[in-house]
N, C-alpha and C positions, 0 to 999 in steps of 0.2 A: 504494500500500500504506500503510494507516494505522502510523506511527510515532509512539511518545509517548516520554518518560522521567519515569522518577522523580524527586520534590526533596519538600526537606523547607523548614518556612516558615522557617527561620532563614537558607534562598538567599535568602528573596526578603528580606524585611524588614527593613532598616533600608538597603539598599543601592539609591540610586535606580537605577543602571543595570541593576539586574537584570532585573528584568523583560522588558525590552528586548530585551538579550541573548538571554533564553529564546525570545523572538517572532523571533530574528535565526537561531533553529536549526534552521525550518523545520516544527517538529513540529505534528503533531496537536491534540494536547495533554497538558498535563502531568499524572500521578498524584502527585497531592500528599497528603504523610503527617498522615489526621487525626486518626488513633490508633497510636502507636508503640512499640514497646520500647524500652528503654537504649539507648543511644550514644555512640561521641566517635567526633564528624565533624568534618573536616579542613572549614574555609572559602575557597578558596584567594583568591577574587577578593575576601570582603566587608569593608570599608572600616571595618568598626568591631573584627571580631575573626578569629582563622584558627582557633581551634577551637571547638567549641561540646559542652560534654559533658553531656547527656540524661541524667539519675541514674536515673530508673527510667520504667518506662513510665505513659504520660498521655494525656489528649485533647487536642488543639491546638484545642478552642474552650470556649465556656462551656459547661457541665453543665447539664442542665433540672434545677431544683431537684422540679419535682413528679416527673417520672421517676424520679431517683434516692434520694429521701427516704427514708431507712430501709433502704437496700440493703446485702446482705453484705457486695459485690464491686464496687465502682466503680472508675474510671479517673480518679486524679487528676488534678490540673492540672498545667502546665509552668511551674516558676517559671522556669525559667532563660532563658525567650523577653522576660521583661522587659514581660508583657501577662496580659490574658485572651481571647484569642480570634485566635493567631498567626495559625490556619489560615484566619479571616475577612481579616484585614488583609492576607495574601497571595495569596488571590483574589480581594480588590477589586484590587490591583498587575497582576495576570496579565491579569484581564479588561480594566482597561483597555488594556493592548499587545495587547488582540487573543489571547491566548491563554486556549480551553478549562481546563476543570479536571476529574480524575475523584480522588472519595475515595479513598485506600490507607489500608484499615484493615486491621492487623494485630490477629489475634483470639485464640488459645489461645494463642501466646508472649508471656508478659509478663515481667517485671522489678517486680513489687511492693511495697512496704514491708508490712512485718507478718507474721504469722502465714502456712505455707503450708498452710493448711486446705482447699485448693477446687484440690491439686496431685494429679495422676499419681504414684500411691505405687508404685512396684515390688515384685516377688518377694519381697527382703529385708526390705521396709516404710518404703526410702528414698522420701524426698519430692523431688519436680522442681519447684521452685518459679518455673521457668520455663514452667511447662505446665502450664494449665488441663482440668482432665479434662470432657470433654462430657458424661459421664453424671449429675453433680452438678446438681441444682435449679439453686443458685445461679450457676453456671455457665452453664446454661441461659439466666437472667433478665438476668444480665451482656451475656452476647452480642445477647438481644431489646431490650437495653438501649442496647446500640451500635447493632442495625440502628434504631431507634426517632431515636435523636438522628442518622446520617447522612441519613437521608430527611428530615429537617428544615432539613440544612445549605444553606443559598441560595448559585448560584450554581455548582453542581456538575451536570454532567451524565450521571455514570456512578462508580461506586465497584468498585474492586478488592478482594478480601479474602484476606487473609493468611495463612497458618498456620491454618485454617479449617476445625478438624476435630482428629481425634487430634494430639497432638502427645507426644517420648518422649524419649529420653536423648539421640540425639544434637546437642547444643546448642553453638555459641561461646558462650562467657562468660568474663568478662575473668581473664585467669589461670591458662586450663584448666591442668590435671593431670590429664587422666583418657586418654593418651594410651599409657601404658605399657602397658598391654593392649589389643591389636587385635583389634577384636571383627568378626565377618564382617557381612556383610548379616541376615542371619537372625537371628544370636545380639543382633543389638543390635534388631530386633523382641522379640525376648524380652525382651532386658533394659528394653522401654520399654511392656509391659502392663500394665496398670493393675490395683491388688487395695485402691485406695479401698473405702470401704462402700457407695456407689454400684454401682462394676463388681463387685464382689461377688455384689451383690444382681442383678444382670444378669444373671451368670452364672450363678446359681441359675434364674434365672425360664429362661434358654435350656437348662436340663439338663447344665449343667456344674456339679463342686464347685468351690469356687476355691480349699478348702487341696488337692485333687489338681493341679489348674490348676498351684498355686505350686508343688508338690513337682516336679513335673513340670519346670516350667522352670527351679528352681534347679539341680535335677539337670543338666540340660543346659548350665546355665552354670557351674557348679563346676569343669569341667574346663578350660572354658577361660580361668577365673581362674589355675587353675592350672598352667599351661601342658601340657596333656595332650589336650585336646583335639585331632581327627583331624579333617581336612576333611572336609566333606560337599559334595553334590550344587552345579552353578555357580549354579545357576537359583533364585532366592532360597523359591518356595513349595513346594519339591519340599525345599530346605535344612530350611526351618521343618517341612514335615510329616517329615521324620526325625527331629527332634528330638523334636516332641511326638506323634508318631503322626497321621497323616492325619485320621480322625476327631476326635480330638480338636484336630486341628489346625484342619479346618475348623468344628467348632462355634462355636470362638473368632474366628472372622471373621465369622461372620455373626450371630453378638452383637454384635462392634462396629461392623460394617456398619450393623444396625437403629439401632443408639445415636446412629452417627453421621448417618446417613439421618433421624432424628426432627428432630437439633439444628439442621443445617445448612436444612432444609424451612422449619422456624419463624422461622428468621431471614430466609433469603430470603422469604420470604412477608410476612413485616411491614413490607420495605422497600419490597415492590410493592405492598401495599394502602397505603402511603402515597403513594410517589412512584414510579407506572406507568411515567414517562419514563427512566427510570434506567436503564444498562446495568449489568448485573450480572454482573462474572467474579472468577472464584477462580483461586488459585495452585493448580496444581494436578501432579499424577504420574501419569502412566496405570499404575501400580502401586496400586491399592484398599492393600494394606496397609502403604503408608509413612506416616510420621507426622513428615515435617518442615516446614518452610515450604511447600515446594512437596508439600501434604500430599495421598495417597492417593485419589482418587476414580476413580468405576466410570466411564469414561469412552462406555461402552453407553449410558448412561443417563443422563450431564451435560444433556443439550439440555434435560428435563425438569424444570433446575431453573434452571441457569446460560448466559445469553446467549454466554461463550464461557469457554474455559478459556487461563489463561495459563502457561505449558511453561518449565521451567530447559534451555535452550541454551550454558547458558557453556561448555561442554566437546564441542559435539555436538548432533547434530540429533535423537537416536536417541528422546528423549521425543516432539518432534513427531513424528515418521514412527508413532509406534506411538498417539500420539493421534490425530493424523488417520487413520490405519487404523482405526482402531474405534469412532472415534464419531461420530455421526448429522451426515451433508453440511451438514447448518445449521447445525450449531454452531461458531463462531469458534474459531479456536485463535492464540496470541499465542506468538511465540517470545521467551521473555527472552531478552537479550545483554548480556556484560559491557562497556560502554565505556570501564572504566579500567585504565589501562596498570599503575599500581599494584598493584593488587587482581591481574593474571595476565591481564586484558582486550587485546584487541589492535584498539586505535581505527585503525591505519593499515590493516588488511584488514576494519574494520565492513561497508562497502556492500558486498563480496563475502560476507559471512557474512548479510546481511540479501537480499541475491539467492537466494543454496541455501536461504537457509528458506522464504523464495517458492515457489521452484520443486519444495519439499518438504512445498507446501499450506500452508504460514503465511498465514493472514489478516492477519497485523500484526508488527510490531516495539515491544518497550517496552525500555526502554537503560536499564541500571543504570550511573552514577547521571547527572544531569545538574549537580547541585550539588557533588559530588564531583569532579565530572570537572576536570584541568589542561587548559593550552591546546591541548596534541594530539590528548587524547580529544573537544574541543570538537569541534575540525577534522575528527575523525571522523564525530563524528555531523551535521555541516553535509554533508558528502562523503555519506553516508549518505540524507539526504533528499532532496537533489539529485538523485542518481540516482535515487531512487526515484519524485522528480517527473519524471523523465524516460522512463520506463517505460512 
């Protein structure tokens, strides 16, 4: 069973034994982060520093200057890697120990400097300046923009993408306060629609208004700002068409269905008219209308875009069983797990959770984090490959 884990290049780089170590874990290969959001990431083994804090999101190599000359929306650079081109210097490290490499680009969550112009506005007119709206041009040419520079990246054999699609309120960001009201499943679809002038104008083209659109769903949230609101239905699309009416409920999916069906086609498209060898998988939810990291697609219909999809397992298996149920016998399905005992991970039963996702049609294992991980979660995921070489 193919196993990989995630790292980000500030594992590998400046630390000679790294590399090493990663080849000594028995993996596949590693998903290395070449476009990232914000962070502060604990370093536990590296010899020069234990934390490394990520101010906002960047590209971990050089920028093609004719690409991005004169663009809205680019992905600046990482000063804090002490380089220009982390994520080269850590694939030449890897590849010499012998280990593969696949891109992790993360794509609609960013972390910006500047103005949030090209964000997911809400009901009320609030801006998510973590969340890039797909329906926006510029947003558009952003993303064509990333697929363009990873298919040029040398030395990579496959790229993962991220947050890769709608994205909506529910977000970590350092410091949250936004916990005092518990919003359901549904209600926090609502509160993550988008009423840019973009999804506006979408809405208009699909036969929807967007001031009824918005009336619509503040009404529905009002109450449960207010603590008045009444539960509704468990099942999260039966919750949302009570709120907004069934018709209008589904009108609004398959607007942003199309919106997102155009975005995600042009990107993956450009990165296989450049580089055909490329394996290509998304974070993905066999739920069409979530809109987090592991964002929303029609999982009927993934084989036609995406080599495989990769599934959130940290809690349960219930996303793979319901992806592998429904989507097309060729399509790969990757079950994440969490490797770290910190983070709520449990490295000391990895190869029995990486066994049941086996046996629950998992094509693969990818382990959050490898760079993160202490010496036990290492131990885990050595335990983890072992048996799975023995299988």
């Amino acid at each position: 069973m193919e196993t990989a884990a995630y790292l980000y290049a500030w594992d590998v780089n400046g630390d000679p034994a790294a590399a090493d170590l990663v080849a000594g874990l028995g993996l596949h290969h590693v998903t290395l982060a070449a476009v990232y959001h914000a962070t502060r990431a604990l370093t536990p083994r590296h010899p020069r520093h234990r934390v490394v804090v990520a101010e906002h999101s960047a590209a971990y190599y050089p920028l093609s200057t004719e690409r991005w000359d004169g663009a809205a929306l680019l992905p600046p650079p990482a000063p804090w890697t002490g380089g220009t081109d982390a994520f080269g210097t850590a694939v030449a490290a890897l590849a010499a120990a012998g280990v593969p490499v696949h891109a992790w680009v993360v794509v609609n969550h960013v972390d910006l400097p500047g103005p949030a112009e090209f964000a997911v506005v809400n009901a009320y007119g609030d801006r998510y300046p973590w969340a890039l709206c797909p329906a926006q041009d510029a947003v558009k040419e952003y993303a064509l923009g990333l697929a363009g520079d990873i298919a040029e990246l040398p030395g990579i054999t496959g790229v993962e993408l991220e947050s890769f699609g709608w994205y909506g309120f529910d977000h970590l960001s350092a410091h949250d306060k936004v916990g005092g009201v518990r919003l359901s499943g549904a209600e926090q679809y609502l509160f993550s629609l988008c009423f840019c002038d973009a999804c506006e104008h979408a809405y208009r083209d699909g036969g929807v208004h967007p001031d009824e659109l918005r009336a619509r769903v503040t009404a529905a949230l009002d109450p449960a700002f207010a603590g008045t609101a009444t539960p509704g239905p468990a099942d999260e699309i039966e919750a949302i068409d009570a709120l907004l009416g069934p018709d209008l409920s589904a009108a609004v999916r398959g607007i942003r269905d199309t919106v997102v069906e155009v975005y995600r086609t042009g990107v993956v498209e450009r990165i296989r008219l450049r580089r055909s060898d490329l394996t290509v998988l998304a974070h993905a939810s066999p739920q069409p209308h979530r809109y987090l990291s592991f964002t929303g697609v029609d999982t009927t219909r993934a084989d036609t875009l995406f080599d495989g999809l990769v599934v959130n397992c940290w809690h349960g298996l219930d996303a793979l069983e319901a992806t592998r149920a429904a989507a097309a016998p060729g399509l790969d399905v990757y079950a994440s797990l969490l490797a770290i005992e910190g983070m709520g991970g449990r490295p000391d039963t990895l190869a029995e959770q990486g066994s049941a996702a086996q046996a629950a049609g998992a094509t693969g294992i990818r382990l959050y984090h490898a760079g993160l991980a202490g010496a036990r979660d290492l131990d885990g995921i050595r335990e983890l490959t072992q048996k799975g070489a023995d299988r």
